[in-house]
ZADREN-563884 format. One record per residue (C-alpha): residue in three letters; y, x, z. Coordinates in steps of 0.1 Angstrom, whole numbers. Layout:
# ZADREN-563884
type; v; u; w
ALA; Y; X; Z
...
END
This chain:
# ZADREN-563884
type; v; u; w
UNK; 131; 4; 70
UNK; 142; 9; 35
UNK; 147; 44; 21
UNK; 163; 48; -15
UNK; 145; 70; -31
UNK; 155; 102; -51
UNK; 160; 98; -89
UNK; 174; 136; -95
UNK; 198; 133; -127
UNK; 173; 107; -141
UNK; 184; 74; -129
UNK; 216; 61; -112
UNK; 198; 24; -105
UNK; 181; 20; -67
UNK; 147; 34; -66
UNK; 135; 24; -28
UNK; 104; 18; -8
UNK; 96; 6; 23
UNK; 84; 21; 57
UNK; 67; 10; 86
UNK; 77; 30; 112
UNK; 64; 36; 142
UNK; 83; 44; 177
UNK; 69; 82; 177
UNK; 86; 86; 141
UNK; 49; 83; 124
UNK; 49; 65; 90
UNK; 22; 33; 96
UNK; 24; 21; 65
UNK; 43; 24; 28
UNK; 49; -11; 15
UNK; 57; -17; -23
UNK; 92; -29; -32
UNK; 87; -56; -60
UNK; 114; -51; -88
UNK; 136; -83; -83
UNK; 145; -68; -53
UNK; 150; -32; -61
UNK; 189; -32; -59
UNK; 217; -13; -43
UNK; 226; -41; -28
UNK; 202; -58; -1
UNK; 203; -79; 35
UNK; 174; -70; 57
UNK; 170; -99; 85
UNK; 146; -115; 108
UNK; 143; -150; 108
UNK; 114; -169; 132
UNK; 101; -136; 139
UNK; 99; -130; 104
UNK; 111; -98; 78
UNK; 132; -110; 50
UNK; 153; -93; 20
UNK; 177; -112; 4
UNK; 190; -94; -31
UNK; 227; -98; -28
UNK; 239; -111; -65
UNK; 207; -136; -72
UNK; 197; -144; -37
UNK; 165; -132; -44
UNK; 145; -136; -16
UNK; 111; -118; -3
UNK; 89; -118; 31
UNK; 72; -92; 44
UNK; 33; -106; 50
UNK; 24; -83; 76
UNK; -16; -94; 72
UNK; -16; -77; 35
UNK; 18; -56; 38
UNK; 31; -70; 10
UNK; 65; -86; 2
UNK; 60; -129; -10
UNK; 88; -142; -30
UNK; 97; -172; -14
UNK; 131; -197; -18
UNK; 162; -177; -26
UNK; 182; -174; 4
UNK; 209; -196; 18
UNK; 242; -175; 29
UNK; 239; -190; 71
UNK; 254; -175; 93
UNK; 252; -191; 127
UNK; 233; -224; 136
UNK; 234; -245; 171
UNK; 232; -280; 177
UNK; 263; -287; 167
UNK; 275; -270; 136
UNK; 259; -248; 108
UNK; 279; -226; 100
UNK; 286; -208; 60
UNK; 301; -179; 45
UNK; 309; -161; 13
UNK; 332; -132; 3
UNK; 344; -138; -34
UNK; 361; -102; -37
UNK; 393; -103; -48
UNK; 397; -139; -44
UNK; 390; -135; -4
UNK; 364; -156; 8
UNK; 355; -185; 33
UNK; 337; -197; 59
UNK; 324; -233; 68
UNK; 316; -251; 100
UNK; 295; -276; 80
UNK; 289; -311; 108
UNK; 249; -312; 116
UNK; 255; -350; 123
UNK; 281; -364; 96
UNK; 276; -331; 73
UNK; 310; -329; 71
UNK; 327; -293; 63
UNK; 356; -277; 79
UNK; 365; -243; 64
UNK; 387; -213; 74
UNK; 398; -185; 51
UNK; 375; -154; 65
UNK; 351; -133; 52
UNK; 314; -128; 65
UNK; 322; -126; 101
UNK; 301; -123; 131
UNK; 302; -155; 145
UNK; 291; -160; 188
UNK; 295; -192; 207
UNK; 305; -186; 245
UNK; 310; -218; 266
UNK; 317; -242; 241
UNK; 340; -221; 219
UNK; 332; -201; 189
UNK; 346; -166; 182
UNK; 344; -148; 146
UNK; 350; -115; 144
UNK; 363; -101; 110
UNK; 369; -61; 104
UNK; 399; -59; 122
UNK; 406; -92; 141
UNK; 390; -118; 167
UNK; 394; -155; 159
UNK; 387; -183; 183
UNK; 382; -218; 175
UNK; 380; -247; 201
UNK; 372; -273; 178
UNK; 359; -265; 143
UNK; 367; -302; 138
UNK; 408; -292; 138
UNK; 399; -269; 111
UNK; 411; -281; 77
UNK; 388; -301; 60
UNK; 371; -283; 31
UNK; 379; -294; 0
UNK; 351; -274; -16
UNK; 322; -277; 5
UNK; 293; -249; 8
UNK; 269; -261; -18
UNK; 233; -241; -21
UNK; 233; -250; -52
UNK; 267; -240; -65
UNK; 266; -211; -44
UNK; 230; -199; -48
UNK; 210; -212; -80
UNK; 238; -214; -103
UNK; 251; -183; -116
UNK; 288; -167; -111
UNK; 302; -188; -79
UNK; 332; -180; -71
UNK; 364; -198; -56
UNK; 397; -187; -44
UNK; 401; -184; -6
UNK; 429; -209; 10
UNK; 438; -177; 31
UNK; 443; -205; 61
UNK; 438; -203; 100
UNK; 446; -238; 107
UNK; 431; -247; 142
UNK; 420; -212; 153
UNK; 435; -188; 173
UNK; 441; -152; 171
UNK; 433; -132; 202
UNK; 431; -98; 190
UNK; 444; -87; 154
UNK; 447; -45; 147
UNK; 474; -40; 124
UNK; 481; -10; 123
UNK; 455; 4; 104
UNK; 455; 26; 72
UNK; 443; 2; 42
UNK; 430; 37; 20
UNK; 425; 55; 55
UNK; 416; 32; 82
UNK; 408; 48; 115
UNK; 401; 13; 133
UNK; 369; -13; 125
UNK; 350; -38; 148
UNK; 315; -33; 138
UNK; 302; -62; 157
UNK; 308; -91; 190
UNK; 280; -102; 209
UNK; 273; -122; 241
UNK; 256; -106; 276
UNK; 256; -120; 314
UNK; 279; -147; 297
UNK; 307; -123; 286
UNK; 321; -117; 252
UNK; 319; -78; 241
UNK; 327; -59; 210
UNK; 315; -28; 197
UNK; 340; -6; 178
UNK; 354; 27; 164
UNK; 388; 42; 160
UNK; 398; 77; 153
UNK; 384; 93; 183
UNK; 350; 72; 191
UNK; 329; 45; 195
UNK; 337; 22; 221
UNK; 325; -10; 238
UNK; 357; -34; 252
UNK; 365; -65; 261
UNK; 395; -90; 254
UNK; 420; -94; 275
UNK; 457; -107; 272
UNK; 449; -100; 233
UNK; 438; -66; 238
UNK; 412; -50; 235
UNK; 402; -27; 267
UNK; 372; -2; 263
UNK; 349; -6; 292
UNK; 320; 19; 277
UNK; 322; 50; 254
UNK; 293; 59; 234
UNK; 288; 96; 217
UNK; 317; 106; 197
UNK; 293; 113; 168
UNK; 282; 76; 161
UNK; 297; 57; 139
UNK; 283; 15; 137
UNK; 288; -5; 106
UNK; 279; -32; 88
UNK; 279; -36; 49
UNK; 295; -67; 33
UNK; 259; -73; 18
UNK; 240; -68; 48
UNK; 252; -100; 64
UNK; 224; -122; 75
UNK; 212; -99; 100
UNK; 238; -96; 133
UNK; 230; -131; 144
UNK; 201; -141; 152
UNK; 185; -176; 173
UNK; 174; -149; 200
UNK; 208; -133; 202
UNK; 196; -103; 186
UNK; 210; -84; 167
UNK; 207; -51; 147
UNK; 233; -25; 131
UNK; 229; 10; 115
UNK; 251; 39; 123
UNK; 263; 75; 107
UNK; 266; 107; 127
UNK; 287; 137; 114
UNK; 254; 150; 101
UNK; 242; 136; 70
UNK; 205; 138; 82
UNK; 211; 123; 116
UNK; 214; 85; 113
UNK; 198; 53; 132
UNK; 200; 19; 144
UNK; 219; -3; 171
UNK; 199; -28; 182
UNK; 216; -51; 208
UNK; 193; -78; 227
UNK; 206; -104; 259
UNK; 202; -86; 282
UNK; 201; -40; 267
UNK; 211; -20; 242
UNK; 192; 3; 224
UNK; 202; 30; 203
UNK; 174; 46; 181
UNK; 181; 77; 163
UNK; 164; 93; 131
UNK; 166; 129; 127
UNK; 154; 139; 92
UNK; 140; 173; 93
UNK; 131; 177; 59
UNK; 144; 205; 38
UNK; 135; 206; 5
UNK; 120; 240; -8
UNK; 142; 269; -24
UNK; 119; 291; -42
UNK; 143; 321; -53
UNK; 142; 333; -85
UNK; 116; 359; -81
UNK; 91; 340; -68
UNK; 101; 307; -94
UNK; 100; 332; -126
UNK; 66; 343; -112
UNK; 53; 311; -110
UNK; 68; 300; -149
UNK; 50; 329; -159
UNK; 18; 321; -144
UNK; 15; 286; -158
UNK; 24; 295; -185
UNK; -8; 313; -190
UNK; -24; 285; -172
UNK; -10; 256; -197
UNK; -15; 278; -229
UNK; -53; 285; -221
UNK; -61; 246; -208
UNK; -41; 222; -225
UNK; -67; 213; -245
UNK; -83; 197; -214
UNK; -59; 191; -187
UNK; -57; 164; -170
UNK; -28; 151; -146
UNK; -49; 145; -115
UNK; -52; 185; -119
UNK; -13; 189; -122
UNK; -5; 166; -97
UNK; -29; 191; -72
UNK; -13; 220; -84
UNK; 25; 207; -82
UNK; 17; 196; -41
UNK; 2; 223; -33
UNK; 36; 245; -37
UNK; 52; 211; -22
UNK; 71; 207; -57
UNK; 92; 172; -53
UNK; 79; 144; -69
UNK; 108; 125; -88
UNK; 85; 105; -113
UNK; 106; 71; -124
UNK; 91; 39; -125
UNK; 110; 30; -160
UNK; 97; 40; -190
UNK; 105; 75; -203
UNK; 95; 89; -236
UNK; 101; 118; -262
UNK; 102; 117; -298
UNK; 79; 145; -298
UNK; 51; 122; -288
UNK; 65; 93; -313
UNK; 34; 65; -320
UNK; 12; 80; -293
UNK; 2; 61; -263
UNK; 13; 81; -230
UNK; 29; 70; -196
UNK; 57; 80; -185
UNK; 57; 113; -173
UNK; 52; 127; -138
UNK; 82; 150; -132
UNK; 83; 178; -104
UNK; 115; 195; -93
UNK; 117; 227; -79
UNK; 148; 245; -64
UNK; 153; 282; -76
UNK; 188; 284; -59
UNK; 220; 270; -49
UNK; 228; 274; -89
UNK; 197; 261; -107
UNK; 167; 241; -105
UNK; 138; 237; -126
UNK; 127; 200; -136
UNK; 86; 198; -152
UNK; 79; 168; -170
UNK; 45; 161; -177
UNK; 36; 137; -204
UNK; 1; 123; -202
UNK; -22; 94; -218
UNK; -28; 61; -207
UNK; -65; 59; -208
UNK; -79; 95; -203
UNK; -48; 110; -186
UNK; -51; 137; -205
UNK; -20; 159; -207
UNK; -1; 158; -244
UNK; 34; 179; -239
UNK; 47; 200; -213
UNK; 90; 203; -207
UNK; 104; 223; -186
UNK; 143; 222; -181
UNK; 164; 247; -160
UNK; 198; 227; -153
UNK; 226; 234; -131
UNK; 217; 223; -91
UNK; 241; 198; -86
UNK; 241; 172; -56
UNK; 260; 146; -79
UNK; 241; 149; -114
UNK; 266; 129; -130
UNK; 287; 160; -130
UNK; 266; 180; -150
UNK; 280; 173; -188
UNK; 314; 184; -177
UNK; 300; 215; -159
UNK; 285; 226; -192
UNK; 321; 230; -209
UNK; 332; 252; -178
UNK; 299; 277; -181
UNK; 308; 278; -217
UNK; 345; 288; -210
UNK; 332; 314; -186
UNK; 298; 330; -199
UNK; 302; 354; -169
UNK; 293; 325; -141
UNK; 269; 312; -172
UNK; 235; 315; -152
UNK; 214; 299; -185
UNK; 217; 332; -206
UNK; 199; 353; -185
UNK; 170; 325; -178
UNK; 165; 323; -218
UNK; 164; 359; -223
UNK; 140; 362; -197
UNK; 117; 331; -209
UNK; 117; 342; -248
UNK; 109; 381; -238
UNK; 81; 364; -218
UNK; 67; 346; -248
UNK; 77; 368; -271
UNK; 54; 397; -254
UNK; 23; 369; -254
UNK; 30; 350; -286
UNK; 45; 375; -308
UNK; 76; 371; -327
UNK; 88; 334; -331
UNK; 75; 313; -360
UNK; 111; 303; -364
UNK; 148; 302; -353
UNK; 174; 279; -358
UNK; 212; 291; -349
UNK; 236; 264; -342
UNK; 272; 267; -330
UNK; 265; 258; -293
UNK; 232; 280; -288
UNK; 197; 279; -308
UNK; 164; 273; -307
UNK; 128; 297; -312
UNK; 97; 283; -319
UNK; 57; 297; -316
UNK; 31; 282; -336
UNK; -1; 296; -317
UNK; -37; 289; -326
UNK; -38; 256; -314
UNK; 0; 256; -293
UNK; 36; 247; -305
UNK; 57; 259; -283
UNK; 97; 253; -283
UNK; 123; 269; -265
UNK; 157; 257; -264
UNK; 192; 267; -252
UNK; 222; 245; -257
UNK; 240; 244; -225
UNK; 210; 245; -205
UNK; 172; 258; -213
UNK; 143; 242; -224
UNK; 110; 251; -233
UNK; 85; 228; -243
UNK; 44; 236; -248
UNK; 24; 205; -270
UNK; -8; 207; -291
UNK; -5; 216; -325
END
C-alpha cells in the first residue's frame, strides 16, 4: 500500500512510502519509493502475479522485486486495458478533449475506436460491456465500431511527450443499456465504481445518495440485489486505471467511510468478495501549553550548554522519546545563516501545543560529523491546510485579542532574558521586531513577525 506522507507547511509535492502489510495490520516491511515515481498521481496494478506503478504523466514504470523489496524500473507502461484472444483493447482520457478507447484486432491489428473514457471493460458470452461513470455500453462486434482513424500508438501515446487528441464523442455500433442522467454534474449523488463477472452473470457495484449497492441490468435498469454498509463509499481515480481488470478476473478498489481514518480496499475475485478495512488509530500528540513551555525551557538549557558537541543521533533520541513527529523532507533545505557551510538538510520535529499552535524544531546538522550547527524553532498557527496560513497572519493582526504569538514571545524573551541578560540588540520594524544574545560562545535570535522564532547557532 502506498501512504503519502506528511510534509506539514513544508512541501505541497507527494512525499509517499510504501508498506507491506500484513493481514493482522503489522507493518512487514517499508519499501523505498524511487523519485520518478513519487507523484500525486500513480496506478498500482498486478500484472503475472507481479506489483507494478505506473507514474500517470511519463508512464514511468517500476516493479516491486519482492527478493530485495525494492522497486526495478522497467519499460514505461502501455495504457491496456483488457486483453483476450480476440482483441486488445486501449484507452486514454485527454481531459477536456474527452478521450477514447480502441478495440485494436490481435490478428489484422486493425483498430476500431469508441469515444469513452477509461472504462471497465468485461467480456460475458461473447459480448463486451464497458462501464463508464454513469453508463453501461455493450458491443456485439467491436468490428461495427468505426474504424479509428488515429490508432493507439505506444509510441505517440507513451514515449513522446504531450499526446493528446480530440475524442469523436461517437457510439457507433454499441449499445446503451443503462445510462443515469439525472445526476448533479457539481453535486452528483450517482457513480458506478466498477462491473465484473461471477457464476457467469454481469454485476455492478455502485453508490447513490443513500448507499452502496450491488445490481444487475435488466430491461436498462439497474436493480440492486445486495446493499453493503451505508458508510462505504467505492471509487476509482481516473489515474488508477490499470488495476480493475485483470487476466484472473481480479480485481481491486479502494473505498472512503464518513470517517477520515476509517478507509480500505474492495477486492472482488470469481468466485468472493472481500472487503478489508483500515482503521487508523493514530492520534498525534497534543502537549498543552504547560507542559510544551516546560519542555522549551528545558532544552533550552540543554542546547545552550551542549551545542558545542551535539550530535543528531542524540536529538533524534531525544525528539522520539516524547513521540515528536518526524516531518524531515527529502529536498534540500537551507538557511542563509549557515551560508558556505556544508550541512544536510535539517531533521524537523513537530509538536502540537493546541488546537491554535504548534511548534516546528528544525535541526541543521553536518554532512560528515553530524554535528549540530543551528537550532530554529518556529511557533505557527495549527492549521490542517498550511496553505492558509499567510492570510491568517493579516486576520491575527486585525485582531491582536485572538493574536496567540504575543503572549508566546513575551514568554520566550522573559525566559532568555532572565538566563542571558538583557539582549545584545533589538531591531523594531513596522510588523514586529527582533532581540538578539550574544553569549559566551551562543548567538541566539528571537523573532516575531506574524509568528515567533528563535534561533540558537555558535558564535
Amino acid at each position: 500500500c502506498y501512504f503519502r506522507t506528511d510534509n506539514d507547511q513544508f512541501n505541497s509535492a507527494s512525499n509517499h512510502q510504501f508498506y507491506i502489510i500484513a493481514e493482522n495490520g503489522e507493518i512487514n516491511t517499508k519499501v523505498d519509493v524511487p523519485q520518478a515515481i513519487q507523484k500525486n498521481y500513480y496506478d498500482l496494478y498486478i500484472k503475472n502475479d507481479t506489483l507494478f506503478t505506473t507514474e500517470y504523466y511519463n508512464h514511468n514504470t517500476f516493479y516491486l522485486d519482492l527478493s530485495t523489496n525494492t522497486w526495478i524500473e522497467t519499460r514505461k507502461g502501455i495504457d491496456l486495458y483488457f486483453a483476450d484472444k480476440d482483441y486488445s483493447v486501449y484507452s486514454l482520457d485527454f481531459g477536456e478533449w474527452g478521450g477514447s478507447t480502441w478495440f485494436e484486432d490481435r490478428q489484422t491489428k486493425n483498430q476500431y475506436e469508441i469515444g469513452v473514457s477509461t472504462p471497465i471493460v468485461n467480456r460475458l458470452n461473447e459480448t463486451y460491456y464497458l462501464t463508464s461513470g454513469t453508463s453501461i455500453l455493450k458491443i456485439d462486434n467491436p468490428k461495427r465500431l468505426d474504424k479509428s482513424e488515429e490508432p493507439y500508438d505506444y509510441k505517440k501515446a507513451v514515449l513522446d511527450k504531450d499526446y493528446h487528441k480530440e475524442s469523436n464523442y461517437s457510439t457507433n455500433g454499441a449499445e446503451t443499456v443503462f445510462e443515469y442522467s439525472d445526476n448533479d454534474y457539481f453535486n452528483p449523488t450517482f457513480s458506478i465504481a466498477t462491473s465484473f463477472i461471477q457464476d457467469n452473470k454481469l454485476y455492478h457495484l455502485y453508490k447513490d445518495s443513500i448507499s452502496t449497492k450491488i445490481g444487475r441490468i435488466e430491461n436498462n435498469d439497474l436493480i440492486p440485489i445486495y446493499t453493503l454498509k451505508s458508510n462505504i463509499r467505492p471509487f476509482i481515480r481516473y489515474y488508477d486505471t490499470r488495476n480493475p481488470i485483470q487476466n484472473k478476473n481480479s480485481q481491486t478498489l479502494q473505498f472512503k467511510t464518513n470517517q477520515e481514518n476509517v478507509y480500505g480496499l474492495i477486492v472482488i475475485n470469481e468466485n468472493d468478495i472481500n472487503i478489508i478495512t483500515f482503521d487508523n488509530k493514530y492520534k498525534e500528540p497534543v502537549y498543552g501549553k504547560n507542559e510544551l513551555n516546560e519542555w522549551v525551557e528545558k532544552s533550552l538549557e540543554f542546547f545552550s550548554s551542549n551545542l558545542d558537541n551535539l550530535h543528531i543521533s542524540e536529538i533524534d533520541s531525544l525528539e522520539k522519546k516524547i513521540k515528536a513527529t518526524d516531518v524531515t523532507q527529502k529536498h534540500k533545505i537551507s538557511t542563509y545563516r549557515l551560508e558556505g557551510m556544508d550541512v544536510e538538510t535539517p531533521r524537523i520535529y513537530r509538536k502540537i501545543e493546541s488546537d491554535t499552535l504548534k511548534l516546528i524544531t528544525m535541526y541543521y546538522y553536518g554532512t560528515i560529523e553530524k554535528e549540530i550547527e543551528l537550532i530554529h524553532l518556529e511557533w505557527v498557527l495549527n492549521n490542517k491546510n498550511t496553505s492558509l496560513y499567510e492570510s491568517l497572519r493579516s486576520t491575527i493582526k486585525k485582531d491582536k485579542k485572538a493574536n496567540p504569538f504575543e503572549p508566546k514571545f513575551i514568554c520566550i524573551s522573559n525566559y532568555l532574558t532572565a538566563k542571558f541578560g538583557k539582549p545584545s540588540s533589538i531591531k523594531k520594524e513596522s510588523n514586529g521586531f527582533e532581540q538578539k544574545w550574544i553569549a559566551d560562545k551562543l548567538i541566539i535570535v528571537l523573532d516575531y513577525s506574524g509568528n515567533v522564532q528563535l534561533t540558537i547557532q555558535h558564535k
